[in-house]
Backbone as CSV, one residue per row, in Angstrom:
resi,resn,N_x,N_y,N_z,CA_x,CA_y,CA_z,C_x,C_y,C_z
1,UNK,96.017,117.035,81.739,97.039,117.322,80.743,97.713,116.018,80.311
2,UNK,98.598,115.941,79.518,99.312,114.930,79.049,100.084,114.434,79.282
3,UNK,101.234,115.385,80.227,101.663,115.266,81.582,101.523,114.124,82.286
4,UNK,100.542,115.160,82.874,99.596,114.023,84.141,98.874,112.763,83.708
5,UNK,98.359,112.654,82.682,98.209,111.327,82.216,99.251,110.162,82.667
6,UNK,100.534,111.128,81.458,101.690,110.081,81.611,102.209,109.842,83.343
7,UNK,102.134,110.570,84.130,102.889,110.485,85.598,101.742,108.816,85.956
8,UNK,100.491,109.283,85.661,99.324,108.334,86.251,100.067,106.673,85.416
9,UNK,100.108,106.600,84.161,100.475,105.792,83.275,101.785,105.191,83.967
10,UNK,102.337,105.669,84.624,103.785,105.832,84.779,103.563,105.113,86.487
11,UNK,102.792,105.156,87.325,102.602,105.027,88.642,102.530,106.185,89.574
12,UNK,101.388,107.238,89.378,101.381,108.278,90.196,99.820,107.795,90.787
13,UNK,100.005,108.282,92.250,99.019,108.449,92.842,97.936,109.261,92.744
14,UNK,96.699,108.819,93.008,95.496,109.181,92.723,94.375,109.232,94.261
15,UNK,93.702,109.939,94.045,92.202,109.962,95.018,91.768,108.396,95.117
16,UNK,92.039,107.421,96.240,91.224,106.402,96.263,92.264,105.501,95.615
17,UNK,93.355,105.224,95.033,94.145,104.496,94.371,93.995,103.355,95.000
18,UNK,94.398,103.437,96.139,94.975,101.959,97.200,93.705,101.110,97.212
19,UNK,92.168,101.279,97.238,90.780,101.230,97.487,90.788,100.458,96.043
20,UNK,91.097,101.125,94.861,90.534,100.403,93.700,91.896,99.444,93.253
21,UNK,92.259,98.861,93.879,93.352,97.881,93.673,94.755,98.268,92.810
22,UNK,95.009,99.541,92.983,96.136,99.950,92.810,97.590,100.591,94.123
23,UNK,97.430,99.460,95.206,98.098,99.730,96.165,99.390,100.293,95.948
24,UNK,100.026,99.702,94.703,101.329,99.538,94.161,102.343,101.044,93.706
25,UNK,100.939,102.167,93.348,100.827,103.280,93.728,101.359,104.039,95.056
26,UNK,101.006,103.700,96.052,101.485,103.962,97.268,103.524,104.046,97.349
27,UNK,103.982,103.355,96.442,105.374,102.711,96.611,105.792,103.808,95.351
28,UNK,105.119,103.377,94.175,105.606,104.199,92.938,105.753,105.821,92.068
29,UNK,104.692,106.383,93.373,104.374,107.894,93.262,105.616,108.332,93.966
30,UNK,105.770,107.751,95.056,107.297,108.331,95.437,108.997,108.519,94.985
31,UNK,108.605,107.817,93.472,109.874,108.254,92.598,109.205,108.778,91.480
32,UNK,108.899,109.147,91.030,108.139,109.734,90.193,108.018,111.221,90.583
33,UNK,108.205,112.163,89.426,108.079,113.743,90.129,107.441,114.806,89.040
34,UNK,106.872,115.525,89.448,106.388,116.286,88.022,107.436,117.043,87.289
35,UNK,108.584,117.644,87.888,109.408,118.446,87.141,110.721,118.123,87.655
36,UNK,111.365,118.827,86.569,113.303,118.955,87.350,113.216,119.867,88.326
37,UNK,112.635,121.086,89.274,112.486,121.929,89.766,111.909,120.723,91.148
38,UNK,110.923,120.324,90.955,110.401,119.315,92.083,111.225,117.963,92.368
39,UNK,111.770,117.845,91.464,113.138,116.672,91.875,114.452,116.901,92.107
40,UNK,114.615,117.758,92.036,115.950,118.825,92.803,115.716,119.276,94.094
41,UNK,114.391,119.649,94.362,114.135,119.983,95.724,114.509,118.611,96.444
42,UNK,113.803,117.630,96.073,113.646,116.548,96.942,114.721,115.840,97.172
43,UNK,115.871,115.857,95.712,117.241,115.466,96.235,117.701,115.955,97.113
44,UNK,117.952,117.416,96.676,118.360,118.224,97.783,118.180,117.865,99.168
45,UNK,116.813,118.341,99.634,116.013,117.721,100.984,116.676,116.191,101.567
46,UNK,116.488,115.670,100.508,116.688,113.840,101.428,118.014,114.158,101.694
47,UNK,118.907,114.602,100.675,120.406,114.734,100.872,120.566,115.065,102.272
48,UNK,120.052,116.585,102.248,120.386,117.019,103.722,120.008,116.365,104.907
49,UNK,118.883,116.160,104.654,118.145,115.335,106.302,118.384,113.709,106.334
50,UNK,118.653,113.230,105.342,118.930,111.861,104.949,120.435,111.677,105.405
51,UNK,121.026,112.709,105.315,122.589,112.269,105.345,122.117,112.751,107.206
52,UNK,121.775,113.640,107.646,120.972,114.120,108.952,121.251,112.849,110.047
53,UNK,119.862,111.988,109.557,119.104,111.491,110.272,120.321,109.787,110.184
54,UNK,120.852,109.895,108.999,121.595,108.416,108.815,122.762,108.810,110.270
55,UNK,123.525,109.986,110.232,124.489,110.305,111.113,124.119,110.339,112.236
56,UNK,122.501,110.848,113.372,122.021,110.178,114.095,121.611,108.875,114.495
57,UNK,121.021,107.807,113.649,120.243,107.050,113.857,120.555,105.977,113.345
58,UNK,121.752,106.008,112.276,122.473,104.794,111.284,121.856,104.787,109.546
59,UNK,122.109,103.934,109.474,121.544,104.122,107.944,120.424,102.686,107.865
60,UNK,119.974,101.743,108.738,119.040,100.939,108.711,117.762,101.667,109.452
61,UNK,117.849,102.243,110.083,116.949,103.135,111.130,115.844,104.372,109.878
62,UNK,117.009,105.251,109.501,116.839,106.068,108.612,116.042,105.514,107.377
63,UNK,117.078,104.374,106.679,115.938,103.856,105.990,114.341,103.273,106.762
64,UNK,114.238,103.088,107.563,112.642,102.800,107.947,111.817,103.784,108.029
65,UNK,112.777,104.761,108.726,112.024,106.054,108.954,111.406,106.533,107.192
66,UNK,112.106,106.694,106.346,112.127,106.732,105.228,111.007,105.985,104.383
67,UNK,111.015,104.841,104.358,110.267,104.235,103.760,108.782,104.100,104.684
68,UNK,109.003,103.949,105.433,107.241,103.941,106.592,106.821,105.614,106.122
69,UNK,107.272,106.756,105.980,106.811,107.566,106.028,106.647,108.014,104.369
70,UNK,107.235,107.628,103.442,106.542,107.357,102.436,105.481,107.167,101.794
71,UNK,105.053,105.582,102.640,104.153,104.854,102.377,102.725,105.433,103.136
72,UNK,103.278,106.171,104.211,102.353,106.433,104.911,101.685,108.172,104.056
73,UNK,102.366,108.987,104.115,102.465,109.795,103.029,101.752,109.768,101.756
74,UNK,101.889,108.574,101.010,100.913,108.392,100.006,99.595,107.775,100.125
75,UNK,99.766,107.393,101.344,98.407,106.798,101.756,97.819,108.052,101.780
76,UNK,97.704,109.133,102.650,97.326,109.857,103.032,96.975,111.171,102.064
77,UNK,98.199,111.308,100.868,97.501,111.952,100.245,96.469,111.414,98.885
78,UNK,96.061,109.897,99.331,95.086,109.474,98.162,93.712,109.525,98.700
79,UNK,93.844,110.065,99.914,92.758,110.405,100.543,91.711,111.940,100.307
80,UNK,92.971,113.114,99.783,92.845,114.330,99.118,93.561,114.513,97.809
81,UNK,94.118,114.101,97.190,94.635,114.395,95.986,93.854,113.440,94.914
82,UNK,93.805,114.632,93.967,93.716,113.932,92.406,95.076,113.352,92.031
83,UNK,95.895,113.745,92.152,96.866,113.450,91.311,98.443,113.856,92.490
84,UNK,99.214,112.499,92.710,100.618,112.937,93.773,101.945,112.434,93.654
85,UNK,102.576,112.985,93.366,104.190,112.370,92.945,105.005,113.020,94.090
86,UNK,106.264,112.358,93.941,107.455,112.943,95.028,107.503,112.487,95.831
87,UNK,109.013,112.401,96.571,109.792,112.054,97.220,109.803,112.828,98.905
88,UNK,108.648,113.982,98.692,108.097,114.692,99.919,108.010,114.113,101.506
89,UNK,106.945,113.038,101.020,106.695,112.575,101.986,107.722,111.450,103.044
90,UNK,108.645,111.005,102.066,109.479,110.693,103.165,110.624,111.831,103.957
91,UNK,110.467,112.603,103.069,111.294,113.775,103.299,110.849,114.250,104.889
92,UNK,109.633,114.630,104.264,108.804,115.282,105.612,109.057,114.057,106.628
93,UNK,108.921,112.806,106.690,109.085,111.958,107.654,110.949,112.173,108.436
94,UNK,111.564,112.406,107.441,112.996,112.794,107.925,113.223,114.109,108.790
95,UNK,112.764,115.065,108.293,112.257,116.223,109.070,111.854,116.131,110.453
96,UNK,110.679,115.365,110.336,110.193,115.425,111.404,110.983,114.256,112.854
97,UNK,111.642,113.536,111.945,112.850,112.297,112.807,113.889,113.441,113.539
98,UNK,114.491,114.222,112.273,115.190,114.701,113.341,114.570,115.688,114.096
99,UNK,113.821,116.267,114.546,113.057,117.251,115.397,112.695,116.070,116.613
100,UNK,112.684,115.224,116.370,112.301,114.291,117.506,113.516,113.825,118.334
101,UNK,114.542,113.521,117.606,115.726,112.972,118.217,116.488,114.559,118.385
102,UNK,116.352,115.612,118.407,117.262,116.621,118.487,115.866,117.049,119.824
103,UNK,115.338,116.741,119.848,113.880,117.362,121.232,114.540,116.315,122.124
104,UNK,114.533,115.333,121.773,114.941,114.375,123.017,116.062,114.077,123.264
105,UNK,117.080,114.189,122.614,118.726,113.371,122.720,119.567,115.251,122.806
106,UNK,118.550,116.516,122.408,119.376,117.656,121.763,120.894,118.000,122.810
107,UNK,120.823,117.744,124.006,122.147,117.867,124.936,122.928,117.103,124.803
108,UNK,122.763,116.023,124.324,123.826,114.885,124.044,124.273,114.954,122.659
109,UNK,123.874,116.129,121.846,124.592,115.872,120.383,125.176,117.166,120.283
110,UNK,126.301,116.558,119.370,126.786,117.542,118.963,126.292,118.898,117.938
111,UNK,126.961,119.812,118.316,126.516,121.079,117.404,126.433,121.287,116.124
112,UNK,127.471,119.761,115.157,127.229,119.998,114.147,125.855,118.880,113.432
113,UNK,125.106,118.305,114.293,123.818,118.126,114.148,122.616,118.592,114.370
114,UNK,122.646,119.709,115.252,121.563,120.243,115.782,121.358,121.365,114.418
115,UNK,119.819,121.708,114.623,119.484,122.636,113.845,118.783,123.872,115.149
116,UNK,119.103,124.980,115.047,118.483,126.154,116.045,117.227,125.997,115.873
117,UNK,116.688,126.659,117.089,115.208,127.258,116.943,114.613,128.313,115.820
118,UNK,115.603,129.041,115.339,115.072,130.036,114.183,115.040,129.205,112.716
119,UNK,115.581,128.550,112.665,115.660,127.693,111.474,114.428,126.689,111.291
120,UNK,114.431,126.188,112.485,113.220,125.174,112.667,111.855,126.180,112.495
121,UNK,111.858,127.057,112.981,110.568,127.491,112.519,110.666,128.410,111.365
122,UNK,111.571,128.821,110.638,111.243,129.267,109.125,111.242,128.181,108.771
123,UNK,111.602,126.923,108.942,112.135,125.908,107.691,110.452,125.115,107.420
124,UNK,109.984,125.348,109.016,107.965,124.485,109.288,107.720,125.951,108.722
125,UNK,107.599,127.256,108.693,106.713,128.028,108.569,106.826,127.984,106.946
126,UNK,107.874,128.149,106.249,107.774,127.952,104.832,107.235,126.842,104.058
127,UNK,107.601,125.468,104.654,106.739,124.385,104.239,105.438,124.327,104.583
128,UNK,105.165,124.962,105.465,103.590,124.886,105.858,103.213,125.715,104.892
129,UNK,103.457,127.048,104.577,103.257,128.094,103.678,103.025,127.573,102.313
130,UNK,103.871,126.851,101.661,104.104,126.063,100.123,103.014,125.651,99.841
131,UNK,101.991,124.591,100.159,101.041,124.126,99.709,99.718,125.385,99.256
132,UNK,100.038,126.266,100.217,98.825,127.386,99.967,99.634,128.622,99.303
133,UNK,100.675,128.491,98.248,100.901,129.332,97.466,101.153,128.464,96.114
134,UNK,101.615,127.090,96.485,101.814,126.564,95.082,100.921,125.608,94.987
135,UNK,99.913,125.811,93.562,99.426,124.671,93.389,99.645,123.349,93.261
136,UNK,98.813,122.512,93.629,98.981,120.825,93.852,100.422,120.285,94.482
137,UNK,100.700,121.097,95.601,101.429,120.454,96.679,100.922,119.421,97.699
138,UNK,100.901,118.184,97.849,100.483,117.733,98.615,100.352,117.964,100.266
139,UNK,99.329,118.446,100.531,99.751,118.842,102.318,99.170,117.605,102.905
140,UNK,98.459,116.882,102.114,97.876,115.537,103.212,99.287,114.255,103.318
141,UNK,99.911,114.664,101.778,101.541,113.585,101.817,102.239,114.217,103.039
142,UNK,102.315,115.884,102.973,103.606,115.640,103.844,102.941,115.875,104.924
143,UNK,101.804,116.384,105.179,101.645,115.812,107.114,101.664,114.167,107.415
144,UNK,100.979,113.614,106.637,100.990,112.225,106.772,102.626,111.648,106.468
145,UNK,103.678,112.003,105.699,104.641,111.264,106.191,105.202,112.255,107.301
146,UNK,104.947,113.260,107.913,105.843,113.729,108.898,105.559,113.080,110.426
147,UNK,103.855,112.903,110.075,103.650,112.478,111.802,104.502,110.461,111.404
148,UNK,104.006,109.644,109.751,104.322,108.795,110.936,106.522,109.073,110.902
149,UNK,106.876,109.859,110.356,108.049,109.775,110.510,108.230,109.932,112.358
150,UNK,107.258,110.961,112.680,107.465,110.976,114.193,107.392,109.897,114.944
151,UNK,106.395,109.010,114.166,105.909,107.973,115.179,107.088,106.645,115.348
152,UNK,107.184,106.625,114.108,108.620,106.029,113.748,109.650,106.222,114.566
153,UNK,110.317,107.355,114.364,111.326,107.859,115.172,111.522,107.654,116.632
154,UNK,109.782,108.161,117.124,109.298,107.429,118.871,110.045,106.113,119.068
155,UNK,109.543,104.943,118.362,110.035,104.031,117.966,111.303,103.435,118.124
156,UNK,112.281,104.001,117.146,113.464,103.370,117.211,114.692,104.512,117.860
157,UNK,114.359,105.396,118.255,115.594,106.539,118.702,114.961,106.933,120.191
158,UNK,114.177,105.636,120.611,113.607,106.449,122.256,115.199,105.531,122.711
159,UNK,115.675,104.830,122.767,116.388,103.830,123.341,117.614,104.882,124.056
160,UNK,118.502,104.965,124.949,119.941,105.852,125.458,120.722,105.557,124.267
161,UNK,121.462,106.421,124.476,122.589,106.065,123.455,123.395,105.369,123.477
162,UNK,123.668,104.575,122.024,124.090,103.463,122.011,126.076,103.432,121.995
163,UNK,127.127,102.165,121.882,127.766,102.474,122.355,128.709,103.400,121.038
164,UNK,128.218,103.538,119.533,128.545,104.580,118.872,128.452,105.506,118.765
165,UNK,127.689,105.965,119.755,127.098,107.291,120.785,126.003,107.741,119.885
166,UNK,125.478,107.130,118.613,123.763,107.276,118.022,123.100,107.407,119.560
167,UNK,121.359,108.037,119.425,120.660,107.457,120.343,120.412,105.986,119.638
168,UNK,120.020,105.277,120.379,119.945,103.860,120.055,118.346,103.878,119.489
């Protein structure tokens, strides 16, 4: 479509992008979005888990988590997608940060950070669900930024808590 032309024209990710010397892709599909409906979600999303994960982990932390899982994210979906925009994949990397630091630190935080067990699994069972009801959702972006958001997170929030009472 004409659309999608323009998103591609514009810096959207593609099948193989990074391979045919358009790495730059990897960085630029992640602001880029197909609709106001898909960029409202994603504000939304970062808002919540972004403001989340900054109030755990700081706001230099968060940003890594953020940007590694991005990058990693678009890597991953140029591996299956024709065509990938959004802000998903770091999202999903935030997601998955705090599920890591609320699994490991969850007794030491407070209640108004934790998310329950019923939430956590509608909130994975509906996102898992999305890609196989809506077309051209990326599921290779957001598994790929959620694990490395995990791996990330391993990373910089294994440390005790620090003396602003973050895990470190």
């Amino acid at each position: 479509t004409a659309w999608n032309e323009t998103l591609l024209r514009l810096g959207a990710n593609f099948r193989g992008s990074w391979n045919q010397g358009h790495a730059y892709r990897l960085v630029t599909a992640n602001y880029l979005h197909a609709n106001l409906i898909h960029l409202l979600s994603n504000i939304g999303a970062l808002a919540s888990f972004g403001l989340l994960v900054e109030k755990l982990l700081g706001p230099t932390r968060m940003i890594t988590i953020y940007g590694v899982s991005t990058l990693a994210g678009a890597f991953a979906s140029s591996f299956t997608d024709s065509l990938a925009v959004g802000a998903s994949t770091g999202v999903f990397g935030l997601m998955a940060a705090t599920l890591f630091v609320q699994t490991r630190h969850g007794n030491r935080l407070p209640n108004t950070v934790r998310i329950d067990r019923n939430s956590w699994i509608v909130l994975v069972a509906v996102n898992g669900a999305l890609p196989l009801v809506i077309p051209n959702i990326s599921w290779a972006g957001h598994a790929g930024g959620a694990l490395a958001g995990l791996l990330v997170s391993g990373l910089v929030a294994a440390a005790p808590t620090s003396i602003d009472g973050r895990p470190a």
